[in-house]
TORKOL-4160 file (C-alpha; in steps of 0.2 Angstrom, whole numbers, padded with zeros to 4 digits, m for minus):
402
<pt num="1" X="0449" Y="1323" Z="m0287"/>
<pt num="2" X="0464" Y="1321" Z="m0277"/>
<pt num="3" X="0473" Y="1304" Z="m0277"/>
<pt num="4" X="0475" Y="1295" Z="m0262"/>
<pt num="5" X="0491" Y="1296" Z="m0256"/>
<pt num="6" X="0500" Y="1279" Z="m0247"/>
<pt num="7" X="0509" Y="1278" Z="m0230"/>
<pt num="8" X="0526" Y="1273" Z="m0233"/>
<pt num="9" X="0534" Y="1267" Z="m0219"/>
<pt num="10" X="0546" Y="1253" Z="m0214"/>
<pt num="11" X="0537" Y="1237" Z="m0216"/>
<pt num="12" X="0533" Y="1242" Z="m0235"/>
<pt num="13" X="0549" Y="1250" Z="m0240"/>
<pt num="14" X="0554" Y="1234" Z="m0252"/>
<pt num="15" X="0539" Y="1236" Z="m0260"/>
<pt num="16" X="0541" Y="1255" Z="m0261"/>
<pt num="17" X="0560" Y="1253" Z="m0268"/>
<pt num="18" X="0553" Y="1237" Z="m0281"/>
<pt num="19" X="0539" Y="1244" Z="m0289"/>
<pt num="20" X="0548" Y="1264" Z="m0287"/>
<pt num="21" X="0532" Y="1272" Z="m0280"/>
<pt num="22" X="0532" Y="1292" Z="m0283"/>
<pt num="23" X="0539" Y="1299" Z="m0269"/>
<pt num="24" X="0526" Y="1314" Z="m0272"/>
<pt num="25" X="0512" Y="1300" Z="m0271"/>
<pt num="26" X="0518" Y="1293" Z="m0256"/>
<pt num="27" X="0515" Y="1302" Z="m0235"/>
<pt num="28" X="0527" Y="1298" Z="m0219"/>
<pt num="29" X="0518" Y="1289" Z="m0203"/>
<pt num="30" X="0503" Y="1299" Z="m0193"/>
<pt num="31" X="0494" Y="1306" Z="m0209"/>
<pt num="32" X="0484" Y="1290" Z="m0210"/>
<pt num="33" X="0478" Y="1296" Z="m0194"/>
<pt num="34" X="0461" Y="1307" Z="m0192"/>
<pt num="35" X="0455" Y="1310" Z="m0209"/>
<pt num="36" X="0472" Y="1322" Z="m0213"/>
<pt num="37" X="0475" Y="1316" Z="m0230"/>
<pt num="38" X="0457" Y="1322" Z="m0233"/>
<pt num="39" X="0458" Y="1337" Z="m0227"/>
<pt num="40" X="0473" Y="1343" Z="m0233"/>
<pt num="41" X="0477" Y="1329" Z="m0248"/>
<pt num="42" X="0495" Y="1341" Z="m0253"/>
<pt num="43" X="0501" Y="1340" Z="m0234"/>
<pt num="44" X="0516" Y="1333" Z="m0228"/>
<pt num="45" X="0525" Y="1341" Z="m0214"/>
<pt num="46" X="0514" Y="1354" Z="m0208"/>
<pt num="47" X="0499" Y="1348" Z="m0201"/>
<pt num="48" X="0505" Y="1334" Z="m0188"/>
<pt num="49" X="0498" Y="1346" Z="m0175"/>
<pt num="50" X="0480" Y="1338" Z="m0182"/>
<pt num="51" X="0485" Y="1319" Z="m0181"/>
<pt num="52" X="0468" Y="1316" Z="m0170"/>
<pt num="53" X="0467" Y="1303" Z="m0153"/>
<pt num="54" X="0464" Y="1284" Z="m0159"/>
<pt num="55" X="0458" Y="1285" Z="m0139"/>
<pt num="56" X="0459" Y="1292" Z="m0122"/>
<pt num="57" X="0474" Y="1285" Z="m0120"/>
<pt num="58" X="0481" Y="1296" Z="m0133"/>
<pt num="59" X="0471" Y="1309" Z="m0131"/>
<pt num="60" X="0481" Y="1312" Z="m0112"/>
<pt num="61" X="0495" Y="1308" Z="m0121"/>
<pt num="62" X="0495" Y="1320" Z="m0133"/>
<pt num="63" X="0493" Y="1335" Z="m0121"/>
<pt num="64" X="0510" Y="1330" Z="m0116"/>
<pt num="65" X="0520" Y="1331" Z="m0132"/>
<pt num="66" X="0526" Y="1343" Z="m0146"/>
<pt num="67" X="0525" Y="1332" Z="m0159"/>
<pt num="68" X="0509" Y="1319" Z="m0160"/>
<pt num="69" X="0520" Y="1306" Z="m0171"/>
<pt num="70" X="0530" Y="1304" Z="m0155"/>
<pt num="71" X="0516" Y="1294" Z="m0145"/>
<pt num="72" X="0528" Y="1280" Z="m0144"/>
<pt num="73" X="0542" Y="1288" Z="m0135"/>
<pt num="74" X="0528" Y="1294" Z="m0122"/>
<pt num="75" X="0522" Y="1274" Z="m0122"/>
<pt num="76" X="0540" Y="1268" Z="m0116"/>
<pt num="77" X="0544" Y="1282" Z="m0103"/>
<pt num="78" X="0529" Y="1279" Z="m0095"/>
<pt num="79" X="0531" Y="1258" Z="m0094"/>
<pt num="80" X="0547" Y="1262" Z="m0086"/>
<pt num="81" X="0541" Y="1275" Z="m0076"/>
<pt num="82" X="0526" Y="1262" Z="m0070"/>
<pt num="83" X="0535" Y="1246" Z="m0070"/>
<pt num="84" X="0553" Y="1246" Z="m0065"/>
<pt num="85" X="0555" Y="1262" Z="m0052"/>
<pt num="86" X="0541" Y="1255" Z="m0040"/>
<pt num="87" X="0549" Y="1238" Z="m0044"/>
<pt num="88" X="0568" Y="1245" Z="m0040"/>
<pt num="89" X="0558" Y="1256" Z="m0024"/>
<pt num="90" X="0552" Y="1238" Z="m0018"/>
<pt num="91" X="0566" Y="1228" Z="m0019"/>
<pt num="92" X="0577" Y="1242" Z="m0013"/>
<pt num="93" X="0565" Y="1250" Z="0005"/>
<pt num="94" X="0553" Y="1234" Z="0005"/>
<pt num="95" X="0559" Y="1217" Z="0003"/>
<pt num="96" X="0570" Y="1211" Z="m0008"/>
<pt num="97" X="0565" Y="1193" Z="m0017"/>
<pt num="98" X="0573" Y="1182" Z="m0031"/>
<pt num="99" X="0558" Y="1179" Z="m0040"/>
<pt num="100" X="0553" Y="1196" Z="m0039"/>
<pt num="101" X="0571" Y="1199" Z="m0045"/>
<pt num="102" X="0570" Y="1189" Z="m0060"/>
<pt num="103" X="0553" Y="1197" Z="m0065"/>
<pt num="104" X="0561" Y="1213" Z="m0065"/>
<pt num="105" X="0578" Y="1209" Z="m0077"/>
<pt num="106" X="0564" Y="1202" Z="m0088"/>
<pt num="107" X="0557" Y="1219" Z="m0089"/>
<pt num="108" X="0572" Y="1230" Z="m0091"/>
<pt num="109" X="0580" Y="1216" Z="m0105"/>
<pt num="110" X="0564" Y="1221" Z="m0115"/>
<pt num="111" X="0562" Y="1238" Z="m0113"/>
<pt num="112" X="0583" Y="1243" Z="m0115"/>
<pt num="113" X="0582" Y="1244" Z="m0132"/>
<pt num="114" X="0566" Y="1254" Z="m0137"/>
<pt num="115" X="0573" Y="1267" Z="m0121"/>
<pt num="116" X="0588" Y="1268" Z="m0126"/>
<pt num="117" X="0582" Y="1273" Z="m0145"/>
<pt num="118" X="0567" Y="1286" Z="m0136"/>
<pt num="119" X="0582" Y="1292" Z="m0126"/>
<pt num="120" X="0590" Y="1295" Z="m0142"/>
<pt num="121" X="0578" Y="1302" Z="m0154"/>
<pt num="122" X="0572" Y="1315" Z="m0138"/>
<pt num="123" X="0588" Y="1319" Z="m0135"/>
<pt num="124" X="0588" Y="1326" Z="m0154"/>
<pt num="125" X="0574" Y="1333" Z="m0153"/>
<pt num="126" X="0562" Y="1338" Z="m0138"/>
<pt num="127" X="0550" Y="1327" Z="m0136"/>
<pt num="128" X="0540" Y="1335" Z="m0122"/>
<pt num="129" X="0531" Y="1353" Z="m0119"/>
<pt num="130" X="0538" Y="1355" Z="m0104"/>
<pt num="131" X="0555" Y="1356" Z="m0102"/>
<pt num="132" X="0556" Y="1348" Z="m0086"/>
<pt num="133" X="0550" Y="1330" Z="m0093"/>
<pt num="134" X="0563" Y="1333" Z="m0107"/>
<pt num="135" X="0578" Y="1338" Z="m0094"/>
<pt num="136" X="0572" Y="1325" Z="m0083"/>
<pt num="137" X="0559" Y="1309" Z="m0084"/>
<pt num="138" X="0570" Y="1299" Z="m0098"/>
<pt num="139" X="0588" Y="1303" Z="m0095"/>
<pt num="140" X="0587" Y="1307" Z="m0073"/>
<pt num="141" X="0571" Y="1298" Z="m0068"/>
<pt num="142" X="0571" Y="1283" Z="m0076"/>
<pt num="143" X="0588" Y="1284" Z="m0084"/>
<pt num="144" X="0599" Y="1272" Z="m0072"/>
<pt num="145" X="0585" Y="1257" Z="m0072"/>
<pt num="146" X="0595" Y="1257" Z="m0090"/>
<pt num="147" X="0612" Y="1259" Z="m0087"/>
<pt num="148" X="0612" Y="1277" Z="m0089"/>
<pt num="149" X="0622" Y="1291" Z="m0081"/>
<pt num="150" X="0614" Y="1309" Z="m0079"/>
<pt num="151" X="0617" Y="1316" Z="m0095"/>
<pt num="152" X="0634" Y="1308" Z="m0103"/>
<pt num="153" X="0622" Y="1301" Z="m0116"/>
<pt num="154" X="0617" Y="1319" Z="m0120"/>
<pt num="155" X="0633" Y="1326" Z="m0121"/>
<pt num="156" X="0642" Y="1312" Z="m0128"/>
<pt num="157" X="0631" Y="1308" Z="m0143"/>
<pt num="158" X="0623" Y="1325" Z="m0148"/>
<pt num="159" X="0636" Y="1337" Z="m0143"/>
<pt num="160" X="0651" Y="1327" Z="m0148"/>
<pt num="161" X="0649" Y="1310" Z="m0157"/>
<pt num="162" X="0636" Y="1320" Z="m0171"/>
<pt num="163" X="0649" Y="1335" Z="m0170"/>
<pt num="164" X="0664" Y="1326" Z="m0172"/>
<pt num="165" X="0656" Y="1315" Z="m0183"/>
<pt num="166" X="0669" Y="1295" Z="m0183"/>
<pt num="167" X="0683" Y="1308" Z="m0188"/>
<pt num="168" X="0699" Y="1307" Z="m0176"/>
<pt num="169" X="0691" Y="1320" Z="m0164"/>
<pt num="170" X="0676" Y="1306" Z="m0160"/>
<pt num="171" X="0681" Y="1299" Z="m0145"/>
<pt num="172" X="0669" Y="1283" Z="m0152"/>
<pt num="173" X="0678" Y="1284" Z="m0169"/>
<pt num="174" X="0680" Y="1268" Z="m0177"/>
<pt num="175" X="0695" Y="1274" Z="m0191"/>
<pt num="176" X="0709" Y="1266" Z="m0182"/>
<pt num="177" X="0704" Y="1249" Z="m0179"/>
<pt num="178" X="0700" Y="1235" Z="m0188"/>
<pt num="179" X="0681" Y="1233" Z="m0186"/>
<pt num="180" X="0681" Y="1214" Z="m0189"/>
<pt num="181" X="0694" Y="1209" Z="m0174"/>
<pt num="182" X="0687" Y="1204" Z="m0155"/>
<pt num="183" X="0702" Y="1213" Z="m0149"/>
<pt num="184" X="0700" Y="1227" Z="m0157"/>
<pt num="185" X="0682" Y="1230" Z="m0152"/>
<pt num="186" X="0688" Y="1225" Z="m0133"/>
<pt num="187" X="0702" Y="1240" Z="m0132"/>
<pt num="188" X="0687" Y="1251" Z="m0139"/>
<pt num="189" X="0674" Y="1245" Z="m0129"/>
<pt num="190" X="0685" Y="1246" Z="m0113"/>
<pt num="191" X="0693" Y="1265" Z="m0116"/>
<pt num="192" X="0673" Y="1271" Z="m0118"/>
<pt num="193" X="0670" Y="1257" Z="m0103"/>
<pt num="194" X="0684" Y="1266" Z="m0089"/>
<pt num="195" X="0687" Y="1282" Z="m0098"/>
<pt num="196" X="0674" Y="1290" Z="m0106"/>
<pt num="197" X="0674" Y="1302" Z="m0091"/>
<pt num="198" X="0691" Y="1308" Z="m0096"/>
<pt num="199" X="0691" Y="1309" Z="m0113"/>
<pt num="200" X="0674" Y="1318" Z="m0114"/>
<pt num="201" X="0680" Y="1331" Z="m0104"/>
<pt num="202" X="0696" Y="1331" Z="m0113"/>
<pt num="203" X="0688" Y="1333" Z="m0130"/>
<pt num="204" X="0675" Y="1348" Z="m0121"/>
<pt num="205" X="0690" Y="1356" Z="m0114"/>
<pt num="206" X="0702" Y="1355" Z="m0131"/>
<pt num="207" X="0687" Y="1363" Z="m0141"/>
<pt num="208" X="0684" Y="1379" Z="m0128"/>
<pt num="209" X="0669" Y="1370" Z="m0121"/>
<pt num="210" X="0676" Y="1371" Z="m0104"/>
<pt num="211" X="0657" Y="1372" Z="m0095"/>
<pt num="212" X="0651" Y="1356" Z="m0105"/>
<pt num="213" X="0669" Y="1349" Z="m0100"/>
<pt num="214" X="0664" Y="1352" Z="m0080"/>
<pt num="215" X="0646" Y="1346" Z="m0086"/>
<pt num="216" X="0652" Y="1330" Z="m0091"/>
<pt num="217" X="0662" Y="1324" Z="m0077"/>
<pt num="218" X="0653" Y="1331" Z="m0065"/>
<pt num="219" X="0637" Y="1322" Z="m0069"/>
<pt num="220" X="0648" Y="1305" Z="m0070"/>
<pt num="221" X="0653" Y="1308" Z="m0053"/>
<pt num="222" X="0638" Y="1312" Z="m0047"/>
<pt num="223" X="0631" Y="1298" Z="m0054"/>
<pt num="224" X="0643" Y="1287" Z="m0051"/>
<pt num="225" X="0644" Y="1293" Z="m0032"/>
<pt num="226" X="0626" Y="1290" Z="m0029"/>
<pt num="227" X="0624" Y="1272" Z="m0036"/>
<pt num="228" X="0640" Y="1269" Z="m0027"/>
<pt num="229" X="0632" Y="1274" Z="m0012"/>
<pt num="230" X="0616" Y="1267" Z="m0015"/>
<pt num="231" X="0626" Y="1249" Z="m0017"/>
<pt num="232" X="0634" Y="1253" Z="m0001"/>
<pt num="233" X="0617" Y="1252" Z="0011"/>
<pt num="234" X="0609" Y="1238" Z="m0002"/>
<pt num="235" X="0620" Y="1231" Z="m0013"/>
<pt num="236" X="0608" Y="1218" Z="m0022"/>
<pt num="237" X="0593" Y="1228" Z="m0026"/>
<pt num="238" X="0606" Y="1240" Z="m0036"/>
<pt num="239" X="0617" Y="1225" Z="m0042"/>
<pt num="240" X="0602" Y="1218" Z="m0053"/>
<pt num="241" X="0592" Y="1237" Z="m0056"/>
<pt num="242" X="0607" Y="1247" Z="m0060"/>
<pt num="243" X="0621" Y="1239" Z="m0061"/>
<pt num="244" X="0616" Y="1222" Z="m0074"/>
<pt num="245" X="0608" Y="1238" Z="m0085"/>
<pt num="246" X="0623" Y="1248" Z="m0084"/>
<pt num="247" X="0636" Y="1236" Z="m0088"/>
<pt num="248" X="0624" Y="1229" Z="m0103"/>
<pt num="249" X="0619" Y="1245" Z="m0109"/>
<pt num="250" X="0636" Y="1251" Z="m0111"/>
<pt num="251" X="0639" Y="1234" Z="m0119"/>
<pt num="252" X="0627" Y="1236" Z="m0132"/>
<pt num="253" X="0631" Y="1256" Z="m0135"/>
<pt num="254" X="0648" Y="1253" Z="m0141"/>
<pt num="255" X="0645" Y="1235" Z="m0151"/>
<pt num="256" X="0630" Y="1245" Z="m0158"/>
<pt num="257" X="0641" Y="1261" Z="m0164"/>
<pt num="258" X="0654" Y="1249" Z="m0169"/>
<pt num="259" X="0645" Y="1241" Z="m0182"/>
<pt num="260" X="0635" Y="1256" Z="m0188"/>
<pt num="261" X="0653" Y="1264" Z="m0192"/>
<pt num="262" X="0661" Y="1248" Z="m0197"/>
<pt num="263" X="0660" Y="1248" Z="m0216"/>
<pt num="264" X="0669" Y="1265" Z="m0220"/>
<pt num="265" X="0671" Y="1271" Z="m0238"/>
<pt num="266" X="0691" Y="1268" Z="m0240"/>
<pt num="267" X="0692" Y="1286" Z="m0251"/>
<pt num="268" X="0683" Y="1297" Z="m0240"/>
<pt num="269" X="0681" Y="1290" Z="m0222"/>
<pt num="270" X="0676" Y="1306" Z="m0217"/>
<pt num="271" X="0663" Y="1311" Z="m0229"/>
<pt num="272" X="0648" Y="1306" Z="m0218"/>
<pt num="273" X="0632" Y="1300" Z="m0217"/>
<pt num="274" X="0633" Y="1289" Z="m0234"/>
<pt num="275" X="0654" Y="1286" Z="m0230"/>
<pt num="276" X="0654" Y="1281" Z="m0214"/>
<pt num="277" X="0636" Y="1273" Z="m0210"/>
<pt num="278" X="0625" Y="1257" Z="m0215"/>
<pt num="279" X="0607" Y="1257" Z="m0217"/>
<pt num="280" X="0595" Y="1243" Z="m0210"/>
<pt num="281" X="0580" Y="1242" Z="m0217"/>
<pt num="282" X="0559" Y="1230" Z="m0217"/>
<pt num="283" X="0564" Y="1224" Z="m0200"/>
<pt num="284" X="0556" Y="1222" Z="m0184"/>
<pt num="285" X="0570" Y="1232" Z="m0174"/>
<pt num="286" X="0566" Y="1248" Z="m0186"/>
<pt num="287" X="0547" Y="1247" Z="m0178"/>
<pt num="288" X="0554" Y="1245" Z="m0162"/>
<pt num="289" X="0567" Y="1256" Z="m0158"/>
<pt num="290" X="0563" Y="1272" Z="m0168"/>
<pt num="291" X="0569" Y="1268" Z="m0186"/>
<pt num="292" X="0586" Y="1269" Z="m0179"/>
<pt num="293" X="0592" Y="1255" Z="m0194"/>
<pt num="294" X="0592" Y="1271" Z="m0205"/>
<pt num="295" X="0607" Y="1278" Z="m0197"/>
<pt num="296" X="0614" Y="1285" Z="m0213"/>
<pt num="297" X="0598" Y="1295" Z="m0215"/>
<pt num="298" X="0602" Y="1300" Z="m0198"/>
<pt num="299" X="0617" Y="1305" Z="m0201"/>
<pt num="300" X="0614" Y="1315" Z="m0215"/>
<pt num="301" X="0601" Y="1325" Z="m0205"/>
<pt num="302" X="0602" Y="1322" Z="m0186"/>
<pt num="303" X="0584" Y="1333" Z="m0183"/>
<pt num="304" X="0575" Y="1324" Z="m0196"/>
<pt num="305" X="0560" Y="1315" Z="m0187"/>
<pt num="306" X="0562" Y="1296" Z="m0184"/>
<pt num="307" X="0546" Y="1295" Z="m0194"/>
<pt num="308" X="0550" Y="1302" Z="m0208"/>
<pt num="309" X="0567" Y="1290" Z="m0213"/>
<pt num="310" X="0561" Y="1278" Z="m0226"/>
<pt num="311" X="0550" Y="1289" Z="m0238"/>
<pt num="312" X="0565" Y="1300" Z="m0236"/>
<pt num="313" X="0576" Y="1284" Z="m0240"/>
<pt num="314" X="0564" Y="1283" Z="m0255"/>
<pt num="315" X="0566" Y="1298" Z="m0259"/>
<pt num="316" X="0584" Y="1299" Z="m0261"/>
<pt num="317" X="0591" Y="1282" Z="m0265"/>
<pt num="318" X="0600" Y="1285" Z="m0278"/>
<pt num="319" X="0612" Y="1295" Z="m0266"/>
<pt num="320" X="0613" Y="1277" Z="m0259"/>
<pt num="321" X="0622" Y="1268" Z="m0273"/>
<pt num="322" X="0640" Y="1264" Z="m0266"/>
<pt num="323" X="0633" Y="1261" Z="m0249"/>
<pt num="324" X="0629" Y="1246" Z="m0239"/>
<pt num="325" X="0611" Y="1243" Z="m0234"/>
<pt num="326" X="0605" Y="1227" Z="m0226"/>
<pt num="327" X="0588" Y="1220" Z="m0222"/>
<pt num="328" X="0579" Y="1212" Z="m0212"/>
<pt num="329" X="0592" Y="1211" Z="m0196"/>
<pt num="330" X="0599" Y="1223" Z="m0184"/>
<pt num="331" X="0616" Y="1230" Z="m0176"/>
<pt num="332" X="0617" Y="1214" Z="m0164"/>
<pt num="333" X="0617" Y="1199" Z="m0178"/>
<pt num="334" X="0628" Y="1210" Z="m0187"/>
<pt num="335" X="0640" Y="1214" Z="m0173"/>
<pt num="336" X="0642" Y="1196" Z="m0171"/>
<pt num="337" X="0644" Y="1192" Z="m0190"/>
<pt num="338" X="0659" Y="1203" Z="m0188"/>
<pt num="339" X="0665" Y="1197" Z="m0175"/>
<pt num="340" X="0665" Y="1178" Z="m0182"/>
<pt num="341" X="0671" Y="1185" Z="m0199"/>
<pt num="342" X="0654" Y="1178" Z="m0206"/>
<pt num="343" X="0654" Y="1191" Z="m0222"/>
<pt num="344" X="0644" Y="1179" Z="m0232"/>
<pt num="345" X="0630" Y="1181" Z="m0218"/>
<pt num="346" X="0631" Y="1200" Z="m0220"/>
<pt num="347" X="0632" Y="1198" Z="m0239"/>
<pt num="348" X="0616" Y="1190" Z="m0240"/>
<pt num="349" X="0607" Y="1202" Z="m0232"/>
<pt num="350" X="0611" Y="1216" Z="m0242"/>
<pt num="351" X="0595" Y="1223" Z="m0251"/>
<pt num="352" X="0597" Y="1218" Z="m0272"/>
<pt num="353" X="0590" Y="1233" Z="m0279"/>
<pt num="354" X="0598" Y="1248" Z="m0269"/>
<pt num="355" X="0615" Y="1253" Z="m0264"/>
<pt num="356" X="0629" Y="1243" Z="m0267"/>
<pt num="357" X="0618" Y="1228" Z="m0269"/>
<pt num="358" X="0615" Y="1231" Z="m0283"/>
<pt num="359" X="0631" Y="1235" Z="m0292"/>
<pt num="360" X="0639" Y="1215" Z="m0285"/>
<pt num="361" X="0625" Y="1206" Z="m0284"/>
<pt num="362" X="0637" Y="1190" Z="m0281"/>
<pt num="363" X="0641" Y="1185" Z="m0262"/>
<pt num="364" X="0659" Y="1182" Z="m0266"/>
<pt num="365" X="0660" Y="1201" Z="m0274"/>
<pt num="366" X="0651" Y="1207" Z="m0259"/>
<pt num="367" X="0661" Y="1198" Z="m0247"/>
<pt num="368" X="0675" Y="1205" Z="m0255"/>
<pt num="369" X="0668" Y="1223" Z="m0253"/>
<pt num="370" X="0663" Y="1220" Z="m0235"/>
<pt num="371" X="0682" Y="1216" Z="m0229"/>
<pt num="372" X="0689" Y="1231" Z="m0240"/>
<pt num="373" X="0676" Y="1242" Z="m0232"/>
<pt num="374" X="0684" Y="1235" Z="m0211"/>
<pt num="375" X="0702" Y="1237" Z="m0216"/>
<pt num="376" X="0710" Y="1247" Z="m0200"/>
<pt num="377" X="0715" Y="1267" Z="m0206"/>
<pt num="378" X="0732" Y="1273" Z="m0204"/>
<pt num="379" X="0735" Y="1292" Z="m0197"/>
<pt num="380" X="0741" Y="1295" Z="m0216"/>
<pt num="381" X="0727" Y="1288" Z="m0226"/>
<pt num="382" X="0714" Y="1300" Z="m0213"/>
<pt num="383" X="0725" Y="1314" Z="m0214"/>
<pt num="384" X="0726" Y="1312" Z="m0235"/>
<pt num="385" X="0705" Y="1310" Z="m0234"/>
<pt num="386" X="0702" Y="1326" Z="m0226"/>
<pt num="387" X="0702" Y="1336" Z="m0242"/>
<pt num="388" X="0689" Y="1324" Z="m0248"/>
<pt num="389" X="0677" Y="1328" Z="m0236"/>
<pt num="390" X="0657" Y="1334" Z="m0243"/>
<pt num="391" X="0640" Y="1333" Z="m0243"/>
<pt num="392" X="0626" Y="1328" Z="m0252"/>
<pt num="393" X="0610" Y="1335" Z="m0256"/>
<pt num="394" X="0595" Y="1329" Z="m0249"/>
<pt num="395" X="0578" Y="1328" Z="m0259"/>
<pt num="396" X="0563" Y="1336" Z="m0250"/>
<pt num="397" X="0576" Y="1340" Z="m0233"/>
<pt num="398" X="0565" Y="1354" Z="m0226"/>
<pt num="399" X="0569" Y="1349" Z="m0209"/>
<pt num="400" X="0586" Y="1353" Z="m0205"/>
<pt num="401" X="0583" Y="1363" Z="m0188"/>
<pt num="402" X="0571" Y="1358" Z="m0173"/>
């Protein structure tokens, strides 16, 4: 008789990591679902086609999408789509009312995270059979309720930050500033803020991309055209549905890439995924937003399915052991630890039995660590890392391509 194999997800990865469960005893999210494991007891990635309905809900759901495990993504397009368009259409064609107004920032302040991490793991990976819902309902339909622009997100994060990897050629590098200092953050934050448009295209037109070059300003002046417009014949349902989410969501991009690149490996900056990237993991953001606390994972493999990061984690933790990983918090507490210089904060969260953790287990080694890890690079030590640049390999990685 086949043993039974456990779920591992986020919410038992410390007890996954402490008691060093068998990665080969152990099966990613959506094969609890539906009798799978019983039916097919050595299956991992093959059979997700199989994951059943819990419901009818599901069951229309799931004639929608590619991959069953991404129901959730489905569930935040569609509260969107139901919740703050007919809200913006109201205020915007109907009446336009303060109360009604502060229902509807109430909505889009809890919802901007988990759309801006859908947006993100669809735009890695198409989420929908139709192409039509994945050119259109997240990043153009319900898109600007969040902040966003018709498809900068696409072609800044997948098509160069993933490409160009926090290396000099990422216009959202973090190499050449010191990741602990408000100011430094501020000129960051304000070049992406007033200049993304420009140096996008720039970095399209310098790499012989001159059709996503056109792509990408064209779509930010369309974009920015139409709100503008917009603003012009109503100005206060579009200050408080596109506007507020615009200014925040850029806000909260930029502070969120910061951190995740903040703690950079001072021999090979450029190395990725483990060199340049931290690891969040057991916290309520990961079941939220997507597992987007295992952005080293996601570095490593930019296709892997969100679902599949902790056993994968599990799986290859020893890759881990000069990197930071944190638990139980997320990119904003972080972000603000930095920016207050509270390293003994950060230090404390660092997980005792992986990565660097492990090694300094006292907070004053640690904190010591963190500061060496934020130091600012000079154009001299990047150019003298280049030659250190590699990989590592991944155990059970059979997902390298959509």
């Amino acid at each position: 008789m086949t043993a039974k194999k456990i779920l591992v997800d986020d919410t038992n990865i410390l007890e996954a990591l402490a008691a060093n469960w068998p990665v080969e005893q152990t099966v990613s999210h959506g094969f609890d679902r539906g009798g799978v494991l019983s039916k097919y007891p050595k299956s991992h990635l093959s059979v997700v086609a199989n994951i059943s309905p819990l419901n009818l809900y599901e069951q229309f759901a799931f004639l929608f999408l590619r991959d069953r495990r991404d129901v959730q993504v489905f569930n935040v397009a569609l509260c969107a789509t139901v919740t703050l368009l007919p809200s913006f259409l109201y205020l915007y064609f109907v009446s336009f009312s303060w109360i009604h107004t502060i229902a509807h920032i109430v909505a889009t302040i809890i919802q901007i995270g988990p759309y801006h991490l859908a947006l993100h793991v669809s735009s890695h990976r198409k989420v929908f059979k139709s192409d039509y819902l994945n050119d259109y309902w997240l990043p153009i339909v319900v898109g600007p309720f969040f902040g966003q622009t018709f498809y900068t997100y696409f072609l800044h994060h997948i098509k160069m930050h993933h490409v160009a990897d926090n290396s000099p050629e990422d216009t959202s590098s973090t190499l050449f500033y010191q990741r602990d200092n408000i100011f430094h953050f501020l000129h960051y934050f304000g070049r992406f803020y007033y200049l993304v448009w420009y140096e996008l295209t720039v970095y399209f037109m310098n790499h012989n991309q001159r059709s996503r070059g056109l792509t990408a300003l064209g779509c930010e002046a369309l974009s920015m055209t139409l709100f503008g417009t917009l603003s012009y014949f109503n100005f206060y349902p579009m200050l408080v549905c596109v506007w507020v989410p615009f200014n925040l969501s850029r806000l909260f991009m930029m502070s969120g890439n910061w951190t995740q690149h903040a703690f950079l490996n001072r021999e090979s900056p450029l190395g990725g995924g483990i060199s340049n990237s931290i690891t969040i993991i057991s916290t309520r953001f990961n079941a939220l937003c997507f597992n987007d606390g295992y952005h080293a994972s996601h570095h490593l493999n930019a296709h892997r399915h969100w679902t599949e990061h902790p056993r994968t984690f599990l799986a290859n933790r020893s890759i881990y052991e000069n990197a930071i990983v944190l638990q139980n918090t997320d990119y904003e507490e972080m972000f603000f630890c930095l920016m207050t210089h509270w390293y003994e904060r950060i230090a404390s969260k660092m997980v005792d039995n992986v990565g660097i953790g492990a090694k300094i287990t006292s907070i004053e080694g640690r904190v010591a660590w963190l500061k060496e890890r934020t130091k600012q690079f000079t154009v001299e030590e990047v150019e003298a890392a280049k030659g250190k640049k590699g990989g590592v390999e991944i155990a059970g990685d059979s997902d390298k391509k959509e």
